[in-house]
N, C-alpha and C positions, 0 to 999 in steps of 0.2 A: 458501482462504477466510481472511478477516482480520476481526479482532472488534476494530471502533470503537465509540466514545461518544459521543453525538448530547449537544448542549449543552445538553439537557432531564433528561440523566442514562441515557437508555435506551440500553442497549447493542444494537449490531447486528452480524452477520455478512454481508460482504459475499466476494463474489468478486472479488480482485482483476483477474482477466484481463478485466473490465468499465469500469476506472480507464481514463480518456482524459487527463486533468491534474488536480494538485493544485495548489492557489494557496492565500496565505496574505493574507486583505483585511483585518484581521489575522486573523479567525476562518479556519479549516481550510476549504475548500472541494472537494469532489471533484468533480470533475464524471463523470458515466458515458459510454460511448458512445452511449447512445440519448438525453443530454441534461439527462438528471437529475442535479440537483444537490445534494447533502448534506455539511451542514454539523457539523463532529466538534470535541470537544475535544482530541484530538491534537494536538501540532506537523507541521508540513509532514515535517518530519525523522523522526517516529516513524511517519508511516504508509508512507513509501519505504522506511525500513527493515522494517514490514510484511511491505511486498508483495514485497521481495527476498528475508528468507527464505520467502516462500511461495513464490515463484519455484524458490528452491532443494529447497524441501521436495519439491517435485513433477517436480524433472527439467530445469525449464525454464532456469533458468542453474547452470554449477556454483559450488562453492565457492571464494573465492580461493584457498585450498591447491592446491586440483584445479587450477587455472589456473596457479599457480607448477611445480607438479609438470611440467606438462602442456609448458612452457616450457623445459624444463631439456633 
């Protein structure tokens, strides 16, 4: 889960593994898989990096350490 800022000021948790694309029109734009769209004060850049370390938090990618180690 990832805690955004809706441009009204109210903060939200979302789950990222629901993110289908982020776009930047300039406001932050997420769109979900079932469609829905919500709009954050983030930059495009802060909510990827979000969702990669939740990615990481939970197993689903590793750490680029892990990936150097992992290469050697």
């Amino acid at each position: 889960m990832i805690q955004l800022t809706r441009l009204n000021g109210e903060t939200l948790t979302l789950n990222a593994l629901f993110i289908e694309q982020i776009q930047s029109f300039p406001d932050t734009t997420i769109t979900l898989t079932s469609g829905k769209k919500i709009i954050v004060r983030e930059s495009e850049m802060e909510v990827a990096r979000e969702i990669r370390e939740f990615y990481q938090s939970i197993g689903l990618i590793g750490t680029k350490e892990k990936q150097e180690k992992n290469e050697r």
